[in-house]
Steps between C-alpha positions, in 0.01 A plus 500: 500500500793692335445546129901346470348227670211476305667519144730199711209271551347556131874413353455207726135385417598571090741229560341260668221496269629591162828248564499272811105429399517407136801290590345288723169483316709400179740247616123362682354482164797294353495236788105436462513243250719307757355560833268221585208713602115492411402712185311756725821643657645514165198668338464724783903626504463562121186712532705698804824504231278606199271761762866630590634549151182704470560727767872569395371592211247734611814645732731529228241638303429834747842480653640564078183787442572657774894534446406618116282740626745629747752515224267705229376741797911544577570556097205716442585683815894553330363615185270710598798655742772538210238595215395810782838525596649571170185676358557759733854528322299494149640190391291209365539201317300348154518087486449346128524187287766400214219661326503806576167460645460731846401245799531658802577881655598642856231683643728826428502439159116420528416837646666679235448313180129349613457106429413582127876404438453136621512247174614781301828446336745745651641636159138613434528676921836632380467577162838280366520319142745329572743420807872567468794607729427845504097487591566245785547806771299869416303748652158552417238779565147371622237810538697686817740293586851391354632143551836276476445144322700218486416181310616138606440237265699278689203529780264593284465809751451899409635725803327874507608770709392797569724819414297755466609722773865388429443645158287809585808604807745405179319727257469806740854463594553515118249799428687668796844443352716809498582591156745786388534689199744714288360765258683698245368792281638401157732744329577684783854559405363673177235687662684639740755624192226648315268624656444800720416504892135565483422172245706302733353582797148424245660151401544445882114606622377270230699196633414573864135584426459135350661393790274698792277374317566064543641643814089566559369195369717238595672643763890464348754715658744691306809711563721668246868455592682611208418704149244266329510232684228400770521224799150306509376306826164301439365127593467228260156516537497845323788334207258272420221749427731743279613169345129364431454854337810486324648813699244716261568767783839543341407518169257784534841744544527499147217662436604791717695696218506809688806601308553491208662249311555322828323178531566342839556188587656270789676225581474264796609235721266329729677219742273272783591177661778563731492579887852647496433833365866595336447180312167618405606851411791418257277247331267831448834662323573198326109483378552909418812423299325228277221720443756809336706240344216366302426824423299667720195566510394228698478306815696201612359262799720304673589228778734259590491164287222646280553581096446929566105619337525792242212697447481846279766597242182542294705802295879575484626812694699769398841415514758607729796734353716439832844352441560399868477137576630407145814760588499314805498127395743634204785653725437134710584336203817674354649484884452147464674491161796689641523277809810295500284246671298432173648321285284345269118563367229307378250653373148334405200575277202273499393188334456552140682838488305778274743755401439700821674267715756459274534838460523615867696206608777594212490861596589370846712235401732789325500673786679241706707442263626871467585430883732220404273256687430111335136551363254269345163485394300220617259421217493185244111534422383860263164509289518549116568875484787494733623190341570726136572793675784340701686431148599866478492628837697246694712358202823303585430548861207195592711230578706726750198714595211228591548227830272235600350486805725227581845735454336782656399304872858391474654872456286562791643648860552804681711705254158436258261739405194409369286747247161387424361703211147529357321273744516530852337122549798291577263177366539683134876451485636198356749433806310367855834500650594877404474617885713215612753631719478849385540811772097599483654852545644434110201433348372780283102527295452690213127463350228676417214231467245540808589261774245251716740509779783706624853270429582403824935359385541844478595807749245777365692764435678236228158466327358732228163428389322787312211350282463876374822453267457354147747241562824381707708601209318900621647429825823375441595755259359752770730327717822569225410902463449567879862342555643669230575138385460570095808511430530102648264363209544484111222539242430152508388497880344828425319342224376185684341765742320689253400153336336435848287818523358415176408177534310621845356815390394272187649807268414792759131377495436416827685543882685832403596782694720787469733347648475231231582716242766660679723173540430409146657827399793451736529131369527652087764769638672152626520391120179296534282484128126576514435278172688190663293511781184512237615251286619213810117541562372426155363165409650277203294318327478198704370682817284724322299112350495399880361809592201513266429096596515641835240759449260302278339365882413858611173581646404816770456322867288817605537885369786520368671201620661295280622146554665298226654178524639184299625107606848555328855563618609833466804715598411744816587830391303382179167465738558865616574651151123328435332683801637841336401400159145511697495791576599681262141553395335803629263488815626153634631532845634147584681220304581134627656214245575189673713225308693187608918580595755317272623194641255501827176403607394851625281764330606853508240806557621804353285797632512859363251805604478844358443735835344176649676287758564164358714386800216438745388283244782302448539492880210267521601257243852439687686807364586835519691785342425877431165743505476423086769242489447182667531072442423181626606136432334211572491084508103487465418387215344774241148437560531577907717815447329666239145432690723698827624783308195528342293528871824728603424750262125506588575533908758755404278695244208455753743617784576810339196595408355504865817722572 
């Protein structure tokens, strides 16, 4: 027989005696009591009825086992399939209660983590306080091998895959990363000036000795391609290893004073991250620039969508004598001014103008005007100093002089040029709206505070940022004698310049050059007073009270550190005059007063070194500024950010004492 014939007949039987049977044997049982028969028959049809029932029973009994058995053999058989089918993809699964409490693991999961995890809690497997959004998918490391995890509370269900050779192929394509780099032998302008052919050609063996000699050890290629100034080609790999070491390598040049009074140093840009290698290469120039324009000295790392690393500038390098790219952003600027296309200038200092921004934005400001142009200043807030010095420098002009950043958006469009003076940080202006609409080819930077990224709403060649000069007020009247401008500017302009230099050099104390001295004797030829200048920076007697109250907190962080600091509101350039105060004792190297701004909920850092770099410093608390010149501001409350400026200046002091 067929087995379709067969399976017809058992269909057939089933029926017949698990329906048609029972049926008859029921309705039989019903009709008994009135069927006249003897006793016997109806004794002997209940013992078949009851001996039936029994059977059925037993059938339905081993007919029901057997189907659950054939069911668990057909699940266990599907579980063990997926759990070996998606072990061999490394992915396993974790079951537990409301709990927490671990009940059950794929055989993937049990092969790698053991049964010990079984009635654990899986915080304690995972090592989590406490569950919130951002710990409900990570990566974890378990002896060799790196996994995914996602947690489902919803089905109480923990997911782990396998990634480690997803991340190992990741990190090697990473370590193999093409990186390029821009060097540039500082002062080579000067050098090349003053000294003779033979201690050049020295200068140059030193450089490319140092470099043979990483060339060795790392295996970084190098070309030279124009005077000073070396192409690198390395892997990110080999970044990472002059980055864990701080790039000591570069460092050690200065200790090769081979002639004298020559100490060299270098600047670089280091770029990685990019497949398209012009993209990657200008980055390297752009990393280069930010390096020189905070002063050299120092190297810059950079990459797309990444704040750029700074590492060095652990002394400040001679400075450079050459007049070029401030003759060239200078003769920009006066074409502009002549342009019949210009016809009106705005010109901005930062937030709480000192009397270097004013300064350098008036000296520009009177500029434009000599070129019959419609000129502002944008500017409504100044700190204490600035506010008294204003009454005699800018006398009968303020209400004609100073725009809010509300008149000056609207006076925006393409006949605009835009100055920014003294900060090259467009979030330090008081106007958000300054660039609105304005030709990005008419935007102009004048500053000489060291920058944490190049400005990017301005062409390049409109941008001047030398962190070498004393002070924008320096530059700008640079700018003035260069153009043979003077004669465009009355003593008052000339003074607010010199008023500037002061206040930055703090008196010709700090951040002077000869270059310094030589605009502040152009500025007194201009009709500009020396004992003005000294006597805007004195203190009256309010300030001098604040100041002492100020100081009263001081204590010394680490050698020659000092940190002082008060819960009181307290004008901003009145912070600063405290950090000089500081150190005007002998053998202290760095000062930092922090007080609470007027009228806000911030705190202000004011950071001051002597032939120490103060910026990096400030850099980690949120701020930034110049090699012995630098501030922060804040919203934490006191406690929190003088606990972070306090661990700054230990990483920082630590830092440089490795170096």
């Amino acid at each position: 027989m067929q087995k379709k014939d067969k399976f017809k007949l058992r269909i057939i039987l089933e029926v017949i005696f698990l329906f048609i049977l029972p049926s008859i044997l029921f309705y039989t049982l019903i009709l008994l009591p009135q069927i006249p028969i003897k006793n016997s028959i109806r004794l002997t049809l209940s013992i078949v009825f009851m001996v039936y029932i029994i059977c059925l029973g037993i059938y339905s009994w081993i007919s029901l086992n057997s189907y659950l058995k054939k069911v668990t053999i057909a699940r266990n058989s599907l579980n063990f399939y997926i759990q070996r089918e998606i072990g061999q993809y490394g992915v396993g699964a974790i079951s537990f209660l409301d709990t927490g409490k671990i009940v059950w693991m794929s055989s993937f999961v049990e092969s790698r983590f053991t049964t010990n995890i079984l009635g654990k809690n899986i915080k304690e497997v995972f090592g989590i306080n406490e569950w919130n959004n951002n710990n409900l998918e990570f990566n974890f490391k378990k002896e060799h091998y790196e996994y995914e995890t996602h947690i489902s509370f919803e089905h109480n269900l923990v997911l782990i895959k396998d990634i480690s050779i997803q991340v190992n192929l990741l990190n090697d394509y990473k370590r193999q990363r093409c990186v390029f780099g821009e060097l540039s032998i500082d002062n080579m302008n000067i050098y090349q000036a003053t000294l003779s052919q033979e201690e050049i050609f020295k200068l140059y063996a030193v450089v490319i000795n140092r470099l043979d000699d990483l060339s060795k050890k790392t295996n970084i290629i190098y070309r030279q391609y124009e005077n000073g100034r070396f192409f690198l080609i390395l892997n990110q790999e080999i970044l990472e290893q002059l980055e864990t070491r701080r790039f000591h390598d570069f460092e050690l040049l200065k200790n090769k004073q081979i002639i004298k009074g020559v100490n060299i140093t270098v600047s670089i840009g280091f770029s990685y991250g990019l497949y398209k290698f012009s993209v990657l290469e200008q980055l390297a120039k752009e990393a280069l620039i930010q390096s020189q324009a905070r002063g050299g000295d120092q190297i810059t790392v950079m990459t797309q969508n990444e704040k750029p690393r700074h590492y060095g500038s652990s002394s400040e390098i001679e400075i450079n004598l050459s007049r070029t790219n401030v003759n060239y952003l200078a003769k920009n600027l006066i074409a502009k001014l002549k342009s019949n296309r210009i016809r009106k200038v705005i010109v901005y200092g930062h937030k709480d103008a000192d009397l270097d921004a004013l300064g350098s934005a008036y000296g520009i400001y009177s500029l434009a005007k000599s070129y019959g142009k419609e000129a502002y200043i944008q500017n409504k807030t100044f700190d204490q100093t600035t506010k008294i010095a204003m009454k005699g420098i800018v006398k009968g002009e303020k209400n004609i002089l100073f725009i809010s950043p509300k008149e000056a958006t609207n006076l925006n469009d393409g006949s605009t040029l835009v100055v920014l003076c003294d900060t090259s940080d467009e979030m330090r202006i008081e106007n958000s709206n300054a660039f609105l609409n304005i030709i990005k080819e008419n935007i102009f930077v004048i500053d000489h505070h060291r920058i944490a990224r190049n400005p990017s709403y301005a062409i390049h060649e409109n941008s001047y940022v030398d962190s070498s000069a004393s002070s924008a007020s320096e530059i700008v009247t640079e700018i003035i004698a260069i153009t043979n401008n003077k004669d465009r500017i009355n003593s008052k302009v000339a003074q607010a310049l010199l008023d500037g230099i002061y206040l930055d050099t703090n008196n010709f104390q700090k951040q002077t050059t000869s270059k310094t001295f030589a605009a502040a004797s152009i500025l007194q030829e201009w009709g500009a007073k020396i004992n003005l200048s000294v006597n805007a920076l004195k203190m009256n007697e309010e300030m001098f009270e604040c100041v002492q109250k100020l100081t009263e907190t001081i204590s010394e962080v680490t050698d020659g550190y000092y940190l002082a600091y008060q819960d009181m509101e307290v004008p901003i350039d009145i912070i600063s005059i405290a950090a000089n105060e500081i150190l005007r004792v002998n053998g202290r190297k760095a000062a930092f007063v922090v007080a609470k701004l007027p009228n806000s909920k911030k705190y202000k850092l004011s950071a001051r070194g002597v032939e120490t770099n103060v910026q990096r410093i400030a850099e980690l608390v949120g701020g930034g500024g110049h090699f012995n010149t630098a501030a922060a501001e804040t919203e934490e409350s006191l406690d929190t950010f003088i606990g972070n400026i306090k661990q700054a200046i230990v990483s920082v002091k630590n830092e440089s004492n490795i170096n």
